[in-house]
RODO-2510 file (C-alpha; in nm, 4 decimals, decimal comma):
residues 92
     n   res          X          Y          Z
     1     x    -0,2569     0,7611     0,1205
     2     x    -0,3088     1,1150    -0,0351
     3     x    -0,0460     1,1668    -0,2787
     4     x    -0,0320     1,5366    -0,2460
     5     x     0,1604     1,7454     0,0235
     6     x    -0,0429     1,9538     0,2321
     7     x     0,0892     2,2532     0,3955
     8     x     0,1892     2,2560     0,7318
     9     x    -0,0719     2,3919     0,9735
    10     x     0,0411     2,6711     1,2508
    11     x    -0,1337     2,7920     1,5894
    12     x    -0,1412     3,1889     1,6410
    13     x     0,1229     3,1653     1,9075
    14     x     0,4425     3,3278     1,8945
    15     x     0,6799     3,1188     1,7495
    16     x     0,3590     2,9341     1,6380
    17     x     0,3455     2,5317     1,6957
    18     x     0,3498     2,3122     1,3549
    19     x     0,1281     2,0868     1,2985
    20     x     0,0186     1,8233     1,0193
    21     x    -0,3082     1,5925     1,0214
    22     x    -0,1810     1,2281     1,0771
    23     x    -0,5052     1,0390     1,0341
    24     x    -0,8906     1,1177     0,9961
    25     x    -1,1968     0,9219     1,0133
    26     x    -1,6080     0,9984     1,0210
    27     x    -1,7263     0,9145     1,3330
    28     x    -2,0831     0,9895     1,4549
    29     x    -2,1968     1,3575     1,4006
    30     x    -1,8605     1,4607     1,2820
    31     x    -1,4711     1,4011     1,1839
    32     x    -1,1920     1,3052     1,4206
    33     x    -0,8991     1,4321     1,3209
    34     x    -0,5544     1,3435     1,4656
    35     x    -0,2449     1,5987     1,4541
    36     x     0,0937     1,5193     1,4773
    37     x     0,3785     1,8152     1,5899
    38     x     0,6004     1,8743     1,3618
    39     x     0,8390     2,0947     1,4916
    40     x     0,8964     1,8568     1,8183
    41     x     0,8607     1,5408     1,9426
    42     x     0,4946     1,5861     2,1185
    43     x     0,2113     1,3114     2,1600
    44     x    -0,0521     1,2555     1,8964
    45     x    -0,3283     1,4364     1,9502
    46     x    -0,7337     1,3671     1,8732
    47     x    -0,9284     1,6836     1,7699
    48     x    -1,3280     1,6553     1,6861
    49     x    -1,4721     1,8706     1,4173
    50     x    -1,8201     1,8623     1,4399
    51     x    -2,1147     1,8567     1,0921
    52     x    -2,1977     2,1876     1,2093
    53     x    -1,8472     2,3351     1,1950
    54     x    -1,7697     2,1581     0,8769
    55     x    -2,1156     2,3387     0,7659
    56     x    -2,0343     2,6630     0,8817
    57     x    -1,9659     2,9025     0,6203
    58     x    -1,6137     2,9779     0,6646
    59     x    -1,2446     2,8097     0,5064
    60     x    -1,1459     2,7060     0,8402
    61     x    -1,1987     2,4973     1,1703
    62     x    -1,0145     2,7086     1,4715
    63     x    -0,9493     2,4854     1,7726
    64     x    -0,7496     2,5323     2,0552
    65     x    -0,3656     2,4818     2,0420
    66     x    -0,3309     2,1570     2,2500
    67     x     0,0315     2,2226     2,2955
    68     x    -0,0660     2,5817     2,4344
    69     x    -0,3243     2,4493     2,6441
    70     x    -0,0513     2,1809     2,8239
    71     x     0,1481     2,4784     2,8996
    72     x    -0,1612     2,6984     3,0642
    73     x    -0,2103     2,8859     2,7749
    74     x    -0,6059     2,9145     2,6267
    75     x    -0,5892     3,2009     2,3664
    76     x    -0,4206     3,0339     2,0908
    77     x    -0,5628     2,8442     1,7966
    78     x    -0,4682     2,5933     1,5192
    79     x    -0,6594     2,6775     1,2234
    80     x    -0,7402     2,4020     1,0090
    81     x    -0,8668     2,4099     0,6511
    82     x    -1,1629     2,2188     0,5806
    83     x    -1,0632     2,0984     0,2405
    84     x    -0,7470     1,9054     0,4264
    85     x    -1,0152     1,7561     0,6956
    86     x    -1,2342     1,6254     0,4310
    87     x    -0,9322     1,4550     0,2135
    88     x    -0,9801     1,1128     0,1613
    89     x    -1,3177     1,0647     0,3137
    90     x    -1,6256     0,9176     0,2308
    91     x    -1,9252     1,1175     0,2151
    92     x    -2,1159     1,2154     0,4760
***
């Protein structure tokens, strides 16, 4: 269990959704990553991150808001910092 706090992680909507990673794990060709809301009571959710997004040469992971996407909404994103995906894992 990581001993230091990570920030909270927002999507780009408007009051944004909060979000903090619950669990992660190496599976296959990448990193499952499951977030838990914060700011309500919501269902776990699973989000993939593939090797070639980790690779990528940019701070962040963008996927889709899953809470915005239950409500019909596409355009909004949860950006999520690839130093807090790779905490705690073994290396690839």
């Amino acid at each position: 269990m990581p001993t230091e706090v990570e920030a909270a992680l927002e999507c780009t909507a408007e009051p944004p959704h909060r979000f903090e990673i619950a669990e992660r794990s190496r599976v296959g060709n990448g990193i499952l990553v499951t977030l838990r809301r914060l700011d309500e009571a919501y269902p776990r959710r699973d989000v993939f991150v593939t090797n070639r997004e980790m690779k990528m040469g940019y701070e962040n992971v963008y996927k889709a808001c899953f809470v915005c996407v239950d409500r019909g909404l596409r355009e909004n994103a949860i950006s999520l910092p690839k130093d807090q995906i790779e905490t705690g894992l073994p290396p690839a």
